[in-house]
C-alpha positions in Angstrom: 111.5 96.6 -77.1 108.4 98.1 -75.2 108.4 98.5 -71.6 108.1 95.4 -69.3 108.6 92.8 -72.3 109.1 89.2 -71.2 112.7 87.9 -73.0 112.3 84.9 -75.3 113.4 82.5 -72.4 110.2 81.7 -70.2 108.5 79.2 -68.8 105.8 78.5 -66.0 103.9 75.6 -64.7 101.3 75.4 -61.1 104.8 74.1 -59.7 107.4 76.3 -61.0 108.2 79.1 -63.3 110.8 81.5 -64.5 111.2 84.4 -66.8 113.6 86.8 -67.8 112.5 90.2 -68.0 113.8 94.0 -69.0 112.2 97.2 -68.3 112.4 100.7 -69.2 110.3 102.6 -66.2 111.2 102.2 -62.6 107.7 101.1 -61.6 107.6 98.5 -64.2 110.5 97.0 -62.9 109.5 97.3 -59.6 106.0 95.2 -60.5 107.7 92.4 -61.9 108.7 91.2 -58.9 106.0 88.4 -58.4 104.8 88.8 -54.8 106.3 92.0 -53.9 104.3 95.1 -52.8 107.0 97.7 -53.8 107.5 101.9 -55.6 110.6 102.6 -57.3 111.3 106.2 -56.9 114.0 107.1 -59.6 116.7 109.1 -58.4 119.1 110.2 -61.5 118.2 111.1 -64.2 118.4 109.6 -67.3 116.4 106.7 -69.4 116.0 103.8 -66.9 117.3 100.4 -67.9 115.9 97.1 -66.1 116.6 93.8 -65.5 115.3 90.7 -63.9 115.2 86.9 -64.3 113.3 85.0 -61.7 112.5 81.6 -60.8 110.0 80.6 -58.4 109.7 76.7 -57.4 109.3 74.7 -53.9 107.8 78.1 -52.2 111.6 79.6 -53.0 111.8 82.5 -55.3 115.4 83.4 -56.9 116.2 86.4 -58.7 119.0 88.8 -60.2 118.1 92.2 -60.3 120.4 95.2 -62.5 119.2 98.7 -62.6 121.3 101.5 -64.1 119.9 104.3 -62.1 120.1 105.5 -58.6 116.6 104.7 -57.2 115.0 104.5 -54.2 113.1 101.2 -52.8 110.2 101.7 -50.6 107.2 98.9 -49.7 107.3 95.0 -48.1 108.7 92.1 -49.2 106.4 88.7 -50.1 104.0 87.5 -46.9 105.3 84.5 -44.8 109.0 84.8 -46.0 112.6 86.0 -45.6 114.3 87.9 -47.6 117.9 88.3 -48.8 119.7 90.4 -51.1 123.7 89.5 -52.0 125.5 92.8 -54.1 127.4 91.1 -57.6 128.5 94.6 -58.3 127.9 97.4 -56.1 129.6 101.0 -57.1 129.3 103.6 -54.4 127.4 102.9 -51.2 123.7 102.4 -50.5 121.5 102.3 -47.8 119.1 99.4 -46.2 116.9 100.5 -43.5 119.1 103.4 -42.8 122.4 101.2 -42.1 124.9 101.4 -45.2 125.4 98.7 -47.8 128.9 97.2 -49.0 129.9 94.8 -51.7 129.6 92.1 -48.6 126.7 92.9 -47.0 123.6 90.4 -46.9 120.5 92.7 -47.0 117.2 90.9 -44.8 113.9 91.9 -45.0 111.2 89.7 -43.4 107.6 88.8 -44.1 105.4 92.0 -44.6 107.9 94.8 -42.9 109.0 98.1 -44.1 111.5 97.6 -47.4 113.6 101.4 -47.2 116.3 101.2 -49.7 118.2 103.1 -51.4 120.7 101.5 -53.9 123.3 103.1 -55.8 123.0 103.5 -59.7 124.5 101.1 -61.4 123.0 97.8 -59.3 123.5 94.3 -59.6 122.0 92.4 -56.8 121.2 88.4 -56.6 117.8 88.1 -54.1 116.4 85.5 -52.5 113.2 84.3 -50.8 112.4 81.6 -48.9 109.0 80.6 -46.7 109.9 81.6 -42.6 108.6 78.5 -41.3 110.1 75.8 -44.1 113.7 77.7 -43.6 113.1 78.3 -39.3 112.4 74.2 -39.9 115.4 72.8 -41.7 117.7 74.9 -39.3 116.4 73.1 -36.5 116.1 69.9 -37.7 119.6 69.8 -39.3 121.7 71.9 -37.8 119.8 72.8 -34.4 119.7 76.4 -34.4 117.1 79.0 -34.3 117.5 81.1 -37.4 115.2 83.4 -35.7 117.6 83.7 -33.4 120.6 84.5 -35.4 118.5 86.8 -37.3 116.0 88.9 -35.0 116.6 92.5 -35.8 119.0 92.3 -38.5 118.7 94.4 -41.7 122.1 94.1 -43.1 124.5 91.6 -41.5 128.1 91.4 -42.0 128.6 87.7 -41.9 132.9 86.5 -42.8 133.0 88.2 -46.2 134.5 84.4 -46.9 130.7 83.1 -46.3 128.9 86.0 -48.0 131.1 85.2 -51.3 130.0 81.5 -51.1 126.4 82.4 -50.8 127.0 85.2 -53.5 128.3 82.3 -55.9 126.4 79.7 -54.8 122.9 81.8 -55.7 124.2 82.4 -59.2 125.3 79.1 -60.0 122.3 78.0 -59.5 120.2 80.8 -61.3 122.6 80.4 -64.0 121.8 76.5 -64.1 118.4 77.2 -64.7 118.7 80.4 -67.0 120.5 77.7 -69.1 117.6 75.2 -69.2 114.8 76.1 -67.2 112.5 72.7 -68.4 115.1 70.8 -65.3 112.6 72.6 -62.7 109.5 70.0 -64.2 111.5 67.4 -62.5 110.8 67.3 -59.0 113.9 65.9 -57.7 115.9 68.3 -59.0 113.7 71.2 -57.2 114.5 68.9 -54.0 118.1 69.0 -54.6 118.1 73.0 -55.4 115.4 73.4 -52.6 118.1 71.7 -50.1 121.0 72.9 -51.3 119.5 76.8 -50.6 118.8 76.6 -47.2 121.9 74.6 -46.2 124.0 77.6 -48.0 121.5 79.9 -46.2 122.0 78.2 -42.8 125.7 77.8 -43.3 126.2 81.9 -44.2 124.8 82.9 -40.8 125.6 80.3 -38.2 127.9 82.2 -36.4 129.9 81.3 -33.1 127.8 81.9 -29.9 129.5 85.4 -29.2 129.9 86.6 -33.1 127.4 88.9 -34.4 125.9 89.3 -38.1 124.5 92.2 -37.8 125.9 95.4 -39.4 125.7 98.6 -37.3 122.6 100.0 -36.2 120.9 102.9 -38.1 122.4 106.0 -38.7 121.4 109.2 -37.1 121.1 111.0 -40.4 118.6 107.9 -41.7 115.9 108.8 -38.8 116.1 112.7 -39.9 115.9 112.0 -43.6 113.3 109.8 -43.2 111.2 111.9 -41.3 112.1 115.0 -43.8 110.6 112.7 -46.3 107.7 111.4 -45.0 106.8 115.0 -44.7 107.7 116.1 -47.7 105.4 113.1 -49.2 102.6 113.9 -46.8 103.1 117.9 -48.3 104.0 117.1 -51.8 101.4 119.3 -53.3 102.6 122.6 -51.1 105.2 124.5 -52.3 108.2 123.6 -49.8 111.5 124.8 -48.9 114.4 123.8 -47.1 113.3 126.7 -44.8 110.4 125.0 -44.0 111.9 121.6 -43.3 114.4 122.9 -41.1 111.5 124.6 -38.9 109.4 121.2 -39.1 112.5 119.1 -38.0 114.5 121.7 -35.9 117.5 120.9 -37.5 120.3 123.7 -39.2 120.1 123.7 -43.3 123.8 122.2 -42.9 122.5 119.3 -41.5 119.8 118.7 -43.3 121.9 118.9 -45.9 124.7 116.7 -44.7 122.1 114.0 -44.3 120.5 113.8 -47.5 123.7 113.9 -49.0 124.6 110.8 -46.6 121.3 109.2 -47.2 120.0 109.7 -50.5 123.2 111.5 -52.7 120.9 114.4 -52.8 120.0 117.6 -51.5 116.8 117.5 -50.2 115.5 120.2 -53.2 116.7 117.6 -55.7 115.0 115.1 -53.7 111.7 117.0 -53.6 112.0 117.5 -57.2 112.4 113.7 -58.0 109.7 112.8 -55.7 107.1 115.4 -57.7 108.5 114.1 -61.3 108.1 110.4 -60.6 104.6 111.1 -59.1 104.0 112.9 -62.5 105.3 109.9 -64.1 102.5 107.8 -62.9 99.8 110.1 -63.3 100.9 110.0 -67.3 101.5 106.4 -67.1 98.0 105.6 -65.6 95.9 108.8 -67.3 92.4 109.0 -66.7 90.3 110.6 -69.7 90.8 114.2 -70.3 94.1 113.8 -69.0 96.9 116.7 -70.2 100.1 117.1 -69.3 99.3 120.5 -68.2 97.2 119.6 -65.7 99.3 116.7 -64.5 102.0 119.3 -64.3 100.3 121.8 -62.2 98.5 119.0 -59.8 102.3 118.5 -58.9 103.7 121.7 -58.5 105.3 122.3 -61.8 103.9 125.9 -62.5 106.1 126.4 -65.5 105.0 123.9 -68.6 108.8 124.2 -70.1 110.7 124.2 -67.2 108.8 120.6 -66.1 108.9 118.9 -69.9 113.0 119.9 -69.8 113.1 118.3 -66.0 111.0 115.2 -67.1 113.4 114.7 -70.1 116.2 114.9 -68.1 115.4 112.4 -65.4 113.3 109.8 -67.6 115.0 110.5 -71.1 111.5 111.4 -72.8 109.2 114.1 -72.5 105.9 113.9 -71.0 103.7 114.2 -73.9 105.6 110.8 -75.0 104.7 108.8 -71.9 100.9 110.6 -71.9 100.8 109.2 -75.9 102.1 105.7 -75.5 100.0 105.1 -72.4 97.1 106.6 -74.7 97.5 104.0 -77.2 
């Protein structure tokens, strides 16, 4: 099955749709997410494996996401909306806006703001969005709160893991209601009925007692230090850099520059360099001008050795570069 190939189950209308979807490159998988402005920046190596199904109705869109390698999330979320993301199976920690990620953690991302996450290899992860004003107005309506409120600067709340596990089952009862027969979504009182019954799970999950808190803990020190190691290290990508000259830019001892890319990322900060440069590469094959070789692609991103770079390619996307530079020839 070629890369980004819609499975057999589809269908989409001007008032709903849905579609089931594997991929076998981290970017691909990151595009299908219909209204998100995201990079996937693949983390361990091996052949990437993808999955999404999605259904979008009533200005909601619901999704399950799987990936089988570590990668790192970075862009914004759909315009005018909230965003939440419920772990099914979550091995290892990750990281969401520099504050750590459990099984029972609800990750929130709103409207157009920074997405920054990095989520452990394997994934499985039921998402949610849901327009700010149409969810801000059925909580005060019905229930007279202010989600605003219970949500302003939260990133990853820690509701009762008893409420999280209702959402968590709640979200995939209902994606697994339409997986089963998606046609239900022409009938508009049945996207009422889901459309209701999302934001009262939604508004039930975080209303909280008057002195409870959802949120998680803030960020941790060794986020702010990693991520200003990388934006360097992005904004320097074509130099050749060294931890040396990290640790000068950022002050900081090469133990704890270490420590926190270890915390952060599961890397050290070479092996994150590295992975940065190869999945640049990646899209420079995957998107070749004319006249493109891998040679050049290899040097333009600090691979000075042609061997050494088609044995670090195959080992983090499980083909060599002269593959991807072929099929996205053809």
């Amino acid at each position: 099955m070629c890369i980004g190939d819609r499975l057999p189950t589809q269908s989409r209308r001007d008032d709903y749709s849905f579609a089931r979807m594997r991929s076998h490159d981290a970017d691909e998988h990151a595009a299908h997410l219909s209204g998100w402005d995201q990079t996937y920046e693949q983390l361990t190596p091996g052949p990437f494996e993808g999955f999404l199904c999605e259904a979008l109705f009533a200005g909601i869109q619901l999704f399950r996401e799987t990936t089988n390698q570590s990668v790192h999330e970075l862009g914004s979320g759909r315009p005018g909306a909230y965003m939440f993301g419920v772990p099914i199976g979550l091995q290892g920690e990750g990281y969401f806006d520099g504050r750590p990620v459990g099984l029972d953690s609800v990750l929130v991302l709103r409207d157009r703001r920074h997405l920054d996450f990095r989520a452990p290899a394997p994934l499985d992860l039921v998402g949610l969005s849901i327009p700010i004003d149409a969810l801000r107005g059925y909580a005060l309506e019905i229930d007279q709160r202010d989600v605003d409120d219970d949500l302003r600067g939260v990133s990853v709340a820690s509701p009762a893991p008893e409420r999280v596990r209702r959402l968590r089952a709640f979200l995939l009862l209902a994606l697994e209601s339409i997986c089963g027969h998606p046609q239900k979504l022409q009938h508009p009182v049945t996207r009422r009925a889901l459309e209701q019954a999302v934001y009262r799970s939604l508004v039930d999950t975080f209303a909280v007692a008057a002195d409870e808190s959802v949120a998680a803990p803030g960020p941790t020190r060794s986020h702010a230090l990693v991520s200003r190691a990388q934006e360097y290290m992005r904004e320097h990508v074509d130099e050749p850099l060294s931890v040396e000259d990290l640790c000068r830019e950022l002050r900081v001892s090469r133990r704890t520059l270490q420590y926190g890319f270890r915390e952060v990322l599961r890397l050290n900060p070479v092996a994150y360099l590295r992975a940065l440069r190869l999945n640049g590469a990646r899209r420079a094959l995957r998107a070749p001008v004319a006249g493109t070789t891998v040679q050049d692609v290899a040097a333009r991103w600090g691979f000075w050795h042609l061997s050494h770079f088609a044995c670090d390619y195959r080992r983090m996307f499980g083909e060599l570069p002269s593959e991807t530079l072929h099929r996205a020839a053809c």
